[in-house]
C-alpha positions in Angstrom: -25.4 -192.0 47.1 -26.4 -192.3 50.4 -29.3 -194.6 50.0 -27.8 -196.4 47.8 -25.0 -197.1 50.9 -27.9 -198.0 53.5 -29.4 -200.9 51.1 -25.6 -202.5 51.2 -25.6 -202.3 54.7 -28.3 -204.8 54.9 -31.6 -202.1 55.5 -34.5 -204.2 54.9 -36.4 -200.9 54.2 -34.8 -197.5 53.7 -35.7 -194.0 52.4 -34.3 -190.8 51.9 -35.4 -187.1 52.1 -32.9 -184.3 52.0 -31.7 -181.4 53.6 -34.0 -181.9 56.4 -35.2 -185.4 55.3 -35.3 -188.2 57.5 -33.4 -191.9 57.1 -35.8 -194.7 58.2 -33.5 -197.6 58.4 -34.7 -201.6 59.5 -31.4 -203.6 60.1 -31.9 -207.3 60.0 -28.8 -207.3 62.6 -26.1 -205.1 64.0 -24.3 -203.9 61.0 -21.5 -206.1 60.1 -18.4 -205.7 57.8 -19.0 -206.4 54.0 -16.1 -206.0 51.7 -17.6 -207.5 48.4 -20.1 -205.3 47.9 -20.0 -202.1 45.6 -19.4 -199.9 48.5 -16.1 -201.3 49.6 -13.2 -199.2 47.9 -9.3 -199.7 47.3 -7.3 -199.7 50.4 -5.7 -196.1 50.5 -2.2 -194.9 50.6 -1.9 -193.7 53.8 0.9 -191.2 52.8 -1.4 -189.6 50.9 -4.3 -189.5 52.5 -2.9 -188.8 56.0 -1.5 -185.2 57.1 0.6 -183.4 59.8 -3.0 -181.9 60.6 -4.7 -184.8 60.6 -2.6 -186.3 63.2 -2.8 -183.2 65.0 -6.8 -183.5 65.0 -6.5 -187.6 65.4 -5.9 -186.6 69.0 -7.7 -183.4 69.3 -11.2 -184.2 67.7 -13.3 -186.8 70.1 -17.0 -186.8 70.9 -18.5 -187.8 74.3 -21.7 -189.7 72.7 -22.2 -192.9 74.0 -24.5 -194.0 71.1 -22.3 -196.2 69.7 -21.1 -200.0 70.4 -17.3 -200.0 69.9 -17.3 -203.8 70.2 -19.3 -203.7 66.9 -17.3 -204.8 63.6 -16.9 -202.1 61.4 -17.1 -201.5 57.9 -14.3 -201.2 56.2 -14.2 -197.7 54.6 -11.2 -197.0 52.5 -10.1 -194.2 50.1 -8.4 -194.3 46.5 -5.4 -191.9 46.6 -6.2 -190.4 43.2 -10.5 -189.5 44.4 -10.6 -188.8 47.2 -9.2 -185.0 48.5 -8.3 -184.4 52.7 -9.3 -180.6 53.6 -8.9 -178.7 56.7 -9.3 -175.3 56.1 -8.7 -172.6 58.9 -11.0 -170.6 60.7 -11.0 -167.4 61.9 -13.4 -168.3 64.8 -12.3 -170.4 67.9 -14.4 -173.5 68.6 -12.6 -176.0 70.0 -13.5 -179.8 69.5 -14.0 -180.0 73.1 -17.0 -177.7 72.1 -18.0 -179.2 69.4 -18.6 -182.6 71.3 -20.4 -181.0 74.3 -23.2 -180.1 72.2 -23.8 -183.4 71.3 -25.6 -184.9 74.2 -28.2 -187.0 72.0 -29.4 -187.9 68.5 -32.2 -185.2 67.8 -34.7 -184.9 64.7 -35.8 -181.2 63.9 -39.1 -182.7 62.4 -38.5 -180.9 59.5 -39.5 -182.4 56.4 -36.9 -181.8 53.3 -37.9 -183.7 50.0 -35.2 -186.4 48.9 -35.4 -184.2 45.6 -34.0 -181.0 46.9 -30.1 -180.1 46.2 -27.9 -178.8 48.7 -25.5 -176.2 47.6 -22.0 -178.2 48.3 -19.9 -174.7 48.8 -22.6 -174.2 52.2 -21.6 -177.6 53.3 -17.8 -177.2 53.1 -18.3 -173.9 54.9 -19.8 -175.4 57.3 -17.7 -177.6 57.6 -14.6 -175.3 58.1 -16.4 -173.5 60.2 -16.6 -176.4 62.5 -13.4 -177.4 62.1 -14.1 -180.7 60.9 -11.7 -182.2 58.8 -13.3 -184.2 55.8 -12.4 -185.5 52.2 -14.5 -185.3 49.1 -14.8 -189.1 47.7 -17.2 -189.2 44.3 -20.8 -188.1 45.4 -20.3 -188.2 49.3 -18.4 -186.1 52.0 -16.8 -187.8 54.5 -15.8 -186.9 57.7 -12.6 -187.8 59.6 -14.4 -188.1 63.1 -17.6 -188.1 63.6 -18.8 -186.0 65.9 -21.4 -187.8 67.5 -19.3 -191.1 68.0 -17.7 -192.0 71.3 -14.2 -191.9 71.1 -12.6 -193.4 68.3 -9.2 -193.8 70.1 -7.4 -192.7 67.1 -7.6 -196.4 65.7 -7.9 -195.9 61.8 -10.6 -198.2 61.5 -12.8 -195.7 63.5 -12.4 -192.9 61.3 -14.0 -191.7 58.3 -16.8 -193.3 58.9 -19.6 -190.0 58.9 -20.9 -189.6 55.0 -22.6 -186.5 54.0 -24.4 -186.1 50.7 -22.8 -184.1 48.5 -26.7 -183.2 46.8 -28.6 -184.0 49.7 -26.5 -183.1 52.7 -28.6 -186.0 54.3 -26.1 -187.6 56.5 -25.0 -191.2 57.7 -22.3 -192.5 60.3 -21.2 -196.0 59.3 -19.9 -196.3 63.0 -22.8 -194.8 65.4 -25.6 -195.0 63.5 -26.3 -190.9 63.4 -28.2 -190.0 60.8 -30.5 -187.7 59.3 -30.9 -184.3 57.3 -28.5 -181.2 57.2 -30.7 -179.5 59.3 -31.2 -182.5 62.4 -26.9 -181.7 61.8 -27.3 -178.5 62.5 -29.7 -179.1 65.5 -27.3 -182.0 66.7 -24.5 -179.6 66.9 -26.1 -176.9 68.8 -26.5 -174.3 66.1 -30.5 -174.8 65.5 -32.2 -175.3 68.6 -35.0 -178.0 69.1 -37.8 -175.7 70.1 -36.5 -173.2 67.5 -34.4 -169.5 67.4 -37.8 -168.6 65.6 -41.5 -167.3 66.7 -44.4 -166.8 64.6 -46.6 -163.3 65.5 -49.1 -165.6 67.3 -46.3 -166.6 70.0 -46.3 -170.3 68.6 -42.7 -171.5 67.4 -41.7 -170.8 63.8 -42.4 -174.6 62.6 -45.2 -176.0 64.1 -47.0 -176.9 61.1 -44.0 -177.9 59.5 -44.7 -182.2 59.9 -47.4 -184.4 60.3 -48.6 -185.8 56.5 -50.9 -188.0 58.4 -52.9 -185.5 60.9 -54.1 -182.9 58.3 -57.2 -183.2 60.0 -56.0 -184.0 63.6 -57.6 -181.9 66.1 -60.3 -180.7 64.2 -63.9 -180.0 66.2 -66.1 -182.4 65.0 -68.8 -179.8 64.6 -66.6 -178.1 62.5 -65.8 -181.3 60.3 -69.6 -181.7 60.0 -70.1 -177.9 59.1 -67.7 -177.8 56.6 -68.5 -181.1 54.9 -72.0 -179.8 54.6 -71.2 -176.7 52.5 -70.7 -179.1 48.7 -74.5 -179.5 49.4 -75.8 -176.3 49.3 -74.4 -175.6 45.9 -77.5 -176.7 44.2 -79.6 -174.1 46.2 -77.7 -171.2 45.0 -78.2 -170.6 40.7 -76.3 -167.7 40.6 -73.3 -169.3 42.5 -73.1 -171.8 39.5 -73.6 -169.3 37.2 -70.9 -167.4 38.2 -68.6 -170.9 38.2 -70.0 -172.3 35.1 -70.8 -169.0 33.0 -68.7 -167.5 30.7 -69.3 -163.8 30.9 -67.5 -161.1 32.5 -66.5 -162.3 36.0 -67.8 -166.0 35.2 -65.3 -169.3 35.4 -66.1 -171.1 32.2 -65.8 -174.3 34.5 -68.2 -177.3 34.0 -70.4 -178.0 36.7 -69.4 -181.8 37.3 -65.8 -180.0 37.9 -66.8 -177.7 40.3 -68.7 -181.1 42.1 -65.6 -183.0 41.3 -63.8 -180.3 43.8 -66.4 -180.1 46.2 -66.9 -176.4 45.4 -69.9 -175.6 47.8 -72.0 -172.6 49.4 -72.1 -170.5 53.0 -72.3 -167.0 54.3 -70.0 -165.5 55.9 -69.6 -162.2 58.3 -66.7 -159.6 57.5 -65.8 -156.1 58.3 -66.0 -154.0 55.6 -66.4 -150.5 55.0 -65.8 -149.8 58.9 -69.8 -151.9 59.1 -69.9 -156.3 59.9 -71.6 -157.5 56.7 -72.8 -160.7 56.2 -71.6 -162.2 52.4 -72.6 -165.4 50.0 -69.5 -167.0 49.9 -68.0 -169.6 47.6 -66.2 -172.9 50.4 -63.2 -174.3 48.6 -62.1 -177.4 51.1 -58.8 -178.4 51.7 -59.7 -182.0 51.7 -58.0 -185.6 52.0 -59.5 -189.3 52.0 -59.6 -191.1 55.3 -58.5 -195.0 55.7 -62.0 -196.0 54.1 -61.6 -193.8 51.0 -64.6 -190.6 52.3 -63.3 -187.5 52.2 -62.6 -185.3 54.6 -62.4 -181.4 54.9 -60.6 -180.3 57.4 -60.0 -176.4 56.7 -61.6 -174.5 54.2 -61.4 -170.8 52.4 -64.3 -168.9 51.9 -64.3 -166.2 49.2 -67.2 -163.4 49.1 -69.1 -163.2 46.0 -69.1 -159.3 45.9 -65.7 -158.6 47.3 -62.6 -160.3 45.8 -60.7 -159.0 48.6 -62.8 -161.0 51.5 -61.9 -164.5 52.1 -61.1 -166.6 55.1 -59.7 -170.0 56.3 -62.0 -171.7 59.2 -61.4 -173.2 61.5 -58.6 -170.8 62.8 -55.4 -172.5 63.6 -55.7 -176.0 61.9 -53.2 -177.8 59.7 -52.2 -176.5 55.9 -53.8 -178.1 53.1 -54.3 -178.6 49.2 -57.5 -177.8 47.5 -58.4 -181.0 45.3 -56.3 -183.5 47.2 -59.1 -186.0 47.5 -59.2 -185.8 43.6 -55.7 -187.1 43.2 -55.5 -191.2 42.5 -53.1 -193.3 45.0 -50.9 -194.5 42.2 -50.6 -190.7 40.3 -46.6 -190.5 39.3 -47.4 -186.4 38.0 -49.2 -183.7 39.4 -49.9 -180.1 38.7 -49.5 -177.6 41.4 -51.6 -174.4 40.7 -51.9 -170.7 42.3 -55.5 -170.5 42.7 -58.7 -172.8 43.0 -59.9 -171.7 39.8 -57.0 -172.6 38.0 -56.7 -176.4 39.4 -60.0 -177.1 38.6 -59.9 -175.3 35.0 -56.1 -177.4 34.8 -57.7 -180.5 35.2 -60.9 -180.3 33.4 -59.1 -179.8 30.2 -56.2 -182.0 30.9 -57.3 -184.5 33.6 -53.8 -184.8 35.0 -54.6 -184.8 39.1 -54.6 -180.8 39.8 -54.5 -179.0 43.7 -54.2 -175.8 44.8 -51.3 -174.0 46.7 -52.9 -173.0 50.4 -51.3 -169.3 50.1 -50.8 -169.2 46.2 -47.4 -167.8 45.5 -46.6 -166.6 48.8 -45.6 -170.3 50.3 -45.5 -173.9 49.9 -45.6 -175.0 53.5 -43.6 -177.1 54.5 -45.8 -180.0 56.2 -47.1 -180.3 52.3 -43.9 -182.0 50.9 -44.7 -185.5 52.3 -47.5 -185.8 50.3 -45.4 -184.6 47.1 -42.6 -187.1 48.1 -44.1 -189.6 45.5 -44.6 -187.9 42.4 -41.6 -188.3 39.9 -43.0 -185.4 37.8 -44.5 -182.1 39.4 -45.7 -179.0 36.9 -46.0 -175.6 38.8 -48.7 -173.4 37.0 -48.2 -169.9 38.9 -49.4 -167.2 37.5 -47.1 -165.6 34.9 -46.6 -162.8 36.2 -43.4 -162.1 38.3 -44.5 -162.6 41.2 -45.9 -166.1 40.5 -42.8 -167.3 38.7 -40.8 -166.4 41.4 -43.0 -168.3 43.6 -42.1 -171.1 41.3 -38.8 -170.4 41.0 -38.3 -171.4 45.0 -40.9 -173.9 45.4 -38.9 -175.8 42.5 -36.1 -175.7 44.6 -38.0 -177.1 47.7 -39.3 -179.7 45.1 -36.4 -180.5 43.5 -35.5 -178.6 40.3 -34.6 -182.1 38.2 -38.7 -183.0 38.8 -40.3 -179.8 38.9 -41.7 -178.1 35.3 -42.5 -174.8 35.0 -45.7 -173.8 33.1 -45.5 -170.0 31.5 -49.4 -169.4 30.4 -48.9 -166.6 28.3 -46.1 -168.4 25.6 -44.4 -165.3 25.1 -47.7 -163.2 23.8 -47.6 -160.0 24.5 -51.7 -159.7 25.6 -51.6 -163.4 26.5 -53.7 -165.0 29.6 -51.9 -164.4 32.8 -53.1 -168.1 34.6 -55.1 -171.1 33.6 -58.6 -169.9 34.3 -57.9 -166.9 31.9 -56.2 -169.2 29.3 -59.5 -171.5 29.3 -61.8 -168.5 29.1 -59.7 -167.5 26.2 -60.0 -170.9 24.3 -56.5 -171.9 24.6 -55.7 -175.3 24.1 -54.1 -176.2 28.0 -52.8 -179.2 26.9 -50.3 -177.7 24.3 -49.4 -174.9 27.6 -48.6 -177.6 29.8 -46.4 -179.5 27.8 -44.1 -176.5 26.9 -43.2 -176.7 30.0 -39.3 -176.3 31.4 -37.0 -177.5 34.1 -35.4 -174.3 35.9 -31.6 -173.6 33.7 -28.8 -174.6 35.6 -28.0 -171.5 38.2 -24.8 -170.5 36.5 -25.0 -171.0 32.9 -28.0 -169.7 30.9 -28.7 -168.6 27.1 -31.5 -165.7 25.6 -34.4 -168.3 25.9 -33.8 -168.5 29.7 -34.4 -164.7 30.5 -36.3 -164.1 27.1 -39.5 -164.0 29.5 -38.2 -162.4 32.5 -37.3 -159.5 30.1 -40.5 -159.6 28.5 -43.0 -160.0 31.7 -41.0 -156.6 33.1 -41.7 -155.1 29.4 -45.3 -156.1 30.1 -45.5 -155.2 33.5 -43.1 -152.2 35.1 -44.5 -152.2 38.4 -44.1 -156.0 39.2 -40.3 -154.7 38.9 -40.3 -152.6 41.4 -41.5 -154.0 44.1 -44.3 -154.4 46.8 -45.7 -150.9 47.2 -45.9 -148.8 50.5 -49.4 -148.1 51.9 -48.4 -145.4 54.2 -45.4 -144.2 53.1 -46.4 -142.8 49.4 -43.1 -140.5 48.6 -41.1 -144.0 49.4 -42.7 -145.4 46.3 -41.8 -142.1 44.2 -38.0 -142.4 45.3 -36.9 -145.8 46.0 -39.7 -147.6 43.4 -40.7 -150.4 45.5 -39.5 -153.1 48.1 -37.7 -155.5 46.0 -36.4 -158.8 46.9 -32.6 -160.1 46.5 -31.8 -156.0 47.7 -29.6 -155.5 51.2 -30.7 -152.0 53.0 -28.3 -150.0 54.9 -30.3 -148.3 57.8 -28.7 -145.3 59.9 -29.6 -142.8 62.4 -28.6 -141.2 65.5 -29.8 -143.3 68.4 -32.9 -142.2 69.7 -34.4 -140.9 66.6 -36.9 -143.2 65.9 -35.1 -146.2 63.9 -36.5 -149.4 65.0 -40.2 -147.7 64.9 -39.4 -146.9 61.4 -38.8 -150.2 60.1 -41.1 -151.5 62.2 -43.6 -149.5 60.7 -42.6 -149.8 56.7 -42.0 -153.9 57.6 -45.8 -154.0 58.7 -46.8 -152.4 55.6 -45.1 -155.0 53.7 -46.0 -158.0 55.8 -49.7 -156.5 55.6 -49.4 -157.0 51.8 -48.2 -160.8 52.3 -44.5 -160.2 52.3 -43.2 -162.8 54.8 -41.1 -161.2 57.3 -38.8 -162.1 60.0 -37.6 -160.1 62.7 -33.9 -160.2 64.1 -33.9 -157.3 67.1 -30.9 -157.9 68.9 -31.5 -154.8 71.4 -35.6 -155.0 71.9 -36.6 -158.4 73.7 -39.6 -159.5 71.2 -42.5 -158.6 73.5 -41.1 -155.2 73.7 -41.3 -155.2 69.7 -44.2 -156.9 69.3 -46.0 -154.7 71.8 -44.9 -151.6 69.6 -46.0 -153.3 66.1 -49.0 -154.3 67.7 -49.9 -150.2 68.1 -48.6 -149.1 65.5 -50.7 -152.1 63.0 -54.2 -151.1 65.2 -53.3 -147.4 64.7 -54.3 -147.3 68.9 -52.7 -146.7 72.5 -53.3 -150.0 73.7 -52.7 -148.8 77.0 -55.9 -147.1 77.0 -57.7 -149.6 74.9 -57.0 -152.8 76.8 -60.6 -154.4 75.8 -59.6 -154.2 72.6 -56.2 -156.3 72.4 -57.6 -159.8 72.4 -59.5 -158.9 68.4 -56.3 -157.3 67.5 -54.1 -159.5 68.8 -56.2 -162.1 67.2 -56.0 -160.4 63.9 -52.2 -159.5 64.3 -51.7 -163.3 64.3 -52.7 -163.6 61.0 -50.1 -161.8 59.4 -46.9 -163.2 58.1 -44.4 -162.1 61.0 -41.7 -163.8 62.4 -39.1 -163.2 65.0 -35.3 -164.3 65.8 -35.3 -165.0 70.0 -31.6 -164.3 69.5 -30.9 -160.9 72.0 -27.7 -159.2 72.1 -24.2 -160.8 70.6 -24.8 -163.4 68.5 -22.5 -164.5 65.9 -23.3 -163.7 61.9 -22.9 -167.7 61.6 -25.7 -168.8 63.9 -28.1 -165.8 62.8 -27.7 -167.2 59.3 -28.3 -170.5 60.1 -31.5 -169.4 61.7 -32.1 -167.2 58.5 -31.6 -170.2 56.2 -34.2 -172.2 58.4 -36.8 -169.5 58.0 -36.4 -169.4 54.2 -36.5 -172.2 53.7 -39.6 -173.7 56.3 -41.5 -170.3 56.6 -40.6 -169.3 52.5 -39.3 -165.6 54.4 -39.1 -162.8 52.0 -37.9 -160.2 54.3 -35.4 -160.2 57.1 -34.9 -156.8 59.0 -31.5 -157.2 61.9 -31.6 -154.3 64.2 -28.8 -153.8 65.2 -25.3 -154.9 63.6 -23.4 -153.4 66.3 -25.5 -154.6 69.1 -25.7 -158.2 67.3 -21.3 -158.6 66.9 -21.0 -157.0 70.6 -17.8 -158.3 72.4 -17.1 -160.5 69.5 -13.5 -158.1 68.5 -10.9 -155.5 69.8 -9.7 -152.6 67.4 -9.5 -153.6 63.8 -11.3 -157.5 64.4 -14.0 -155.4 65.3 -13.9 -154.1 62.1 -13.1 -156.9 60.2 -15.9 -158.8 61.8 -18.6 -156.1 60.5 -16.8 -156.3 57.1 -17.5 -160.2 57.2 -21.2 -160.0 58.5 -22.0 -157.1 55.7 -20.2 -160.0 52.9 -22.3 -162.9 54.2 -25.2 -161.0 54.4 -25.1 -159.7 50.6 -24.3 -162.7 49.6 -27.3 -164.5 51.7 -29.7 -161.7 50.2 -28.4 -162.7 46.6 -28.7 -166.5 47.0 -31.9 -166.7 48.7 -33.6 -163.6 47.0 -35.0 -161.8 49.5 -34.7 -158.4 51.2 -32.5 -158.2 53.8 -32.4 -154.7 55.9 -29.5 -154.2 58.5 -29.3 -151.4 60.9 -25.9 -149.8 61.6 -25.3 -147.1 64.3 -23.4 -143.7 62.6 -20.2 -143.1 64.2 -20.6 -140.1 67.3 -21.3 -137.2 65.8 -22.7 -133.6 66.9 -25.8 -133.3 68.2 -27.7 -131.0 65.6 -25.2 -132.3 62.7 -26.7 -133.6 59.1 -25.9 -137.3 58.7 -23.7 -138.8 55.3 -23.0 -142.1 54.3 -19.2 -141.2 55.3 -20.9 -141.3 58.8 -21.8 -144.6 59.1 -20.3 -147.1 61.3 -17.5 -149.3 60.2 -15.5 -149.5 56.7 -16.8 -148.5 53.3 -17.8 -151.9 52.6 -21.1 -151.6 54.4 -22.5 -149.3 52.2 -20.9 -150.5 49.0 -22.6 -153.7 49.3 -25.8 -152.0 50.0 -28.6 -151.6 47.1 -30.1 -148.9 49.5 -29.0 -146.6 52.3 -31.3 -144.5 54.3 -30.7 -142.8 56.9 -33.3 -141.1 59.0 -32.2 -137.4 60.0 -32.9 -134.8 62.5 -34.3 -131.6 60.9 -34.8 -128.2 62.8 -38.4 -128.7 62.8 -39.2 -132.1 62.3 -37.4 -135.5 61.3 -37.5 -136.8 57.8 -35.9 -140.5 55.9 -33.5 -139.1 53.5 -32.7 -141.4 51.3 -28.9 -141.7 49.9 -28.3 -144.6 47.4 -31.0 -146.4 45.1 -29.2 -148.5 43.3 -32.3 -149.7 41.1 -33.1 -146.3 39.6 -30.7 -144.0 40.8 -33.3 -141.1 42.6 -32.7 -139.9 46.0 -34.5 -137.9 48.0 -36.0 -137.0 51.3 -39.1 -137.6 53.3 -40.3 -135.5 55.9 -42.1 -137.2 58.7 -44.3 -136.8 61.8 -44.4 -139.1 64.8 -48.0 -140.0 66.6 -46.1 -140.8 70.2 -49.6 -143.1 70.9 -49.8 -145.5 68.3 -45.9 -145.4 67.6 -46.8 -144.5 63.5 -45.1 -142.4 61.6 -46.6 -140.5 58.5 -45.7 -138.3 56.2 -45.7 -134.6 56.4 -48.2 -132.8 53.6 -46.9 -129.9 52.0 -48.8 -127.5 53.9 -47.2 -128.7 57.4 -44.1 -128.2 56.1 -41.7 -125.1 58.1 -38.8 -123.6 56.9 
């Protein structure tokens, strides 16, 4: 491993995250050669090890950093005959090293936090590889790389080569020769194909990973008044009965928790104004802070979420803007080794009451583990995820395991396979289930390829259970799209079609607001719209007003636009399939994206082929993308252009640009049609239940909305 190679190399401290983890490395002195330690290998056979192509790419791969001493000694890497394998694939994309090299102009760090426990998949790394040509060989748990692309030239002396390890777990990467290290994704950024200051933007304008570091400033930047405030709200408790009869009670709508619980969490009390029922109302609402201790042991809130009394569905997180945090953490001792991550403040506190094994609360439940969270994880050998079970919250658990790292991560099922059983821990403890017994049933996720009866024996039962979890989030506005195609489910790729000019990107705009509304996290690929032009458009169509003519009312919407889970790719025009996916991958996996909507495919491979590489280039991006959709579960929804057809004609799936391939692969095609009188989403494969069908829409030209026709609007 990896870290195990730093501490031979004389580190007098070292660590390692993953993926995007970082190496923090002490040398006692420049590194100098060691051949008795473990790390040294058999001298190879160079007639084995050394190729035609490698001595081809001995003269053709060189990097212009200057990072590196060349009158340093080296270590001596060399490579057994019979373990270590040489592969240089070909590609079917020109980058020449020359390229390669010239985006290297300095070591960067993405500041992107990967846990040392997460596992790469090694087929992405390889093809990554290939696809930037770099020759490498495959020598027990590492990768190694012929040249590094971040050294100065190695001349084509042998004891300059090979000297770039990649993880084959981790992906973190080391170079034995200019000191180049880091995760797979500070590769990525030091190669050109994730840039710096991010190809993502968050709805608010801010790039897609600003909260994505920083373990030590959860409460950096916070008004002092507001530090004050929220610290004072544990106080009022005592001054409010019928808050801590709600906590502590056991009827309907009570917690069943014990009141020196609820103090233990620093549960407190405040009021709160929301807009409800089209009137500003002012609610009692319970404060659960998202805390942590300061160098003197106090605790300190720096964020917290209020929850209405009355109205389940009002809550808020004040201040606006600050850093993500875990409800409980001042709770959780220094030395803890285990740790159980819950979906919802009453579950932690119910968790830990009966089992007194340090308990927190997820910030957005099952929606997202943010990513500035894992540094404080990075410690604990054993981590329990106690989602709800329900299928939503075990496949929130399901991803945040991999974030985790599957081998360390346990996932808690509360119901045990009963048919009526309690769906999370606060229902269990109301029930009088013994928590302790839940907890240690417990599992490690299967391995993703093989699995037996017991492994799905759940899944099949929670759909039993529960049909519309199955389907999918629901449509608000769209209510015949819920009769037809079920649901918007993840893991599915949507074909999209229409002639241009018909309404397409408002569409999707539209249905992907009515998902992201509902906490689907969505990301935004428009390779012919510039994003203020789109953003612009969502923002009338999400207030339902011209905002032309309502100016003095953009700064509340805009406000409350912000607050919605929508990203957006800066890419514009031709980009290739490979740097749109790295940027997808990103977004999974820091932002925990759910949806990913790329209009268009023909605008997006522009210039990129002549005749049938055009083709063969769509057939490519359509392959990647299914398989990106499968692998990542989540919802990916491509536009593609029909081929030119009459005017007045009635669209087919025959009529869509490109090979058959594009709408083989699909779950979903829809394409939205021009009637006589009006235009209508006609919907052509469902591969979940089969039914097609049509939907015949109007168009509001000043808020950009579609809607449904009713019956009686209908015209022959």
């Amino acid at each position: 491993m990896i870290s195990s190679q730093l501490k031979t190399l004389g580190c007098r401290s070292y660590s390692s995250t993953t993926l995007g983890s970082k190496f923090k490395i002490t040398l006692k002195k420049p590194m100098k050669p060691s051949f008795n330690n473990k790390f040294t290998t058999p001298k190879p056979d160079l007639k084995q090890t050394t190729t035609k192509q490698d001595d081809k790419d001995d003269k053709d791969i060189h990097s212009n950093s200057n990072n590196s001493n060349n009158n340093k000694p080296q270590q001596q890497q060399n490579f057994n005959k019979n373990t270590s394998t040489t592969y240089s694939k070909p590609f079917t994309q020109t980058y020449s090293s020359n390229n390669i090299n010239n985006t290297v102009k300095s070591h960067q760090k993405s500041n992107t936090f990967v846990s040392s426990h997460f596992k790469m998949n090694e087929d992405s790394i390889l093809s990554y590889l290939d696809r930037k040509k770099l020759i490498y060989k495959i020598l027990g748990q590492e990768i190694l790389i012929k040249e590094c692309p971040f050294c100065s030239d190695t001349k084509g002396k042998l004891d300059n080569l090979w000297k770039l390890y990649i993880s084959r777990e981790t992906a973190a990467y080391f170079c034995h020769r200019c000191g180049n290290k880091g995760s797979w994704i500070d590769f990525k950024v030091n190669l050109g194909d994730l840039s710096l200051d991010s190809s993502i933007m968050k709805s608010n304008g801010t790039s897609g990973d600003r909260n994505t570091n920083a373990m030590d400033d959860l409460h950096h930047d916070v008004n002092p008044t507001d530090l004050k405030k929220m610290a004072s709200y544990a106080g009022e408790l005592d001054k409010h009965p019928d808050v801590i009869q709600k906590l502590t009670g056991r009827g309907p709508g009570e917690r069943g928790l014990r009141l020196e619980t609820v103090q233990h969490y620093n549960v407190g009390v405040t009021s709160q104004s929301f807009f409800f029922n089209d009137e500003w109302q002012e609610h009692k609402c319970i404060t659960f802070p998202w805390t942590s201790l300061d160098k003197k042991g106090n605790v300190v809130t720096h964020r917290c979420k209020l929850r209405s009394t009355k109205e389940k569905s009002l809550q808020r997180i004040e201040p606006k803007g600050g850093k993500w945090g875990f409800f409980g953490w001042h709770t959780v001792p220094a030395d803890a080794k285990e740790i159980i991550l819950t979906e919802g403040e009453y579950d932690a506190m119910a968790v830990y009451q009966e089992t007194k094994i340090p308990t927190v609360s997820l910030p957005n439940g099952a929606n997202s583990l943010p990513v500035n969270l894992l540094p404080l994880l990075e410690r604990f050998e054993k981590i329990y995820l106690w989602m709800d079970d329900d299928v939503p919250g075990q496949e929130g658990a399901a991803k945040f395991s991999e974030k985790l790292g599957i081998q360390r991560t346990y996932i808690v099922q509360t119901r045990q396979n009963e048919i009526n059983g309690p769906k999370d821990a606060n229902d269990a403890l109301l029930a009088g289930k013994n928590l302790k017994q839940i907890l240690e049933s417990s599992t490690n996720i299967p391995h993703d390829q093989i699995c037996d009866f017991g492994d799905v024996r759940s899944i099949i039962h929670s759909e039993l259970r529960d049909p519309l979890s199955v389907v999918g989030k629901q449509s608000q506005w769209f209510p015949t799209f819920n009769k037809t195609l079920k649901g918007h489910r993840k893991g599915e790729l949507t074909v999209f079609s229409g002639p241009t000019g018909i309404g397409k990107t408002s569409i999707l705009s539209q249905l992907s607001l009515d998902f992201a509304t509902q906490g689907v996290r969505t990301l935004w690929g428009s390779f012919e719209l510039k994003v203020p032009r789109l953003a612009k458009k969502m923002l009338s169509q999400y207030s339902n007003k011209n905002l032309e003519k309502n100016v003095q009312d953009y700064q509340q919407i805009a406000d409350q636009f912000a607050n919605i889970p929508m990203y957006f790719l800066r890419f514009f025009g031709s980009t290739h399939i490979d740097k749109v996916l790295d940027a997808m991958e990103y977004a999974v996996y820091v932002q925990d994206v759910e949806h990913i909507v790329l209009d268009n495919l023909q605008f997006m491979l522009s210039g990129q082929g002549k005749g049938i590489e055009k083709f063969d280039n769509m057939d490519e991006s359509i392959e990647k993308l299914r398989k990106f959709a499968t692998m990542k579960n989540v919802h990916i929804t491509i536009v593609i252009h029909p081929r030119k057809q009459e005017a007045d004609s009635t669209l087919s799936i025959n009529d869509i640009f490109g090979t058959a391939k594009a709408t083989q692969e699909a779950d979903n095609v829809v394409i939205i049609q021009n009637g006589k009188n009006y235009r209508y989403l006609d919907i052509k494969k469902n591969r979940f239940s089969g039914d097609v069908g049509t939907i015949p829409l109007k168009f509001n030209s000043d808020t950009n909305r579609f809607s449904e026709l009713d019956p009686s609007e209908l015209q022959n």
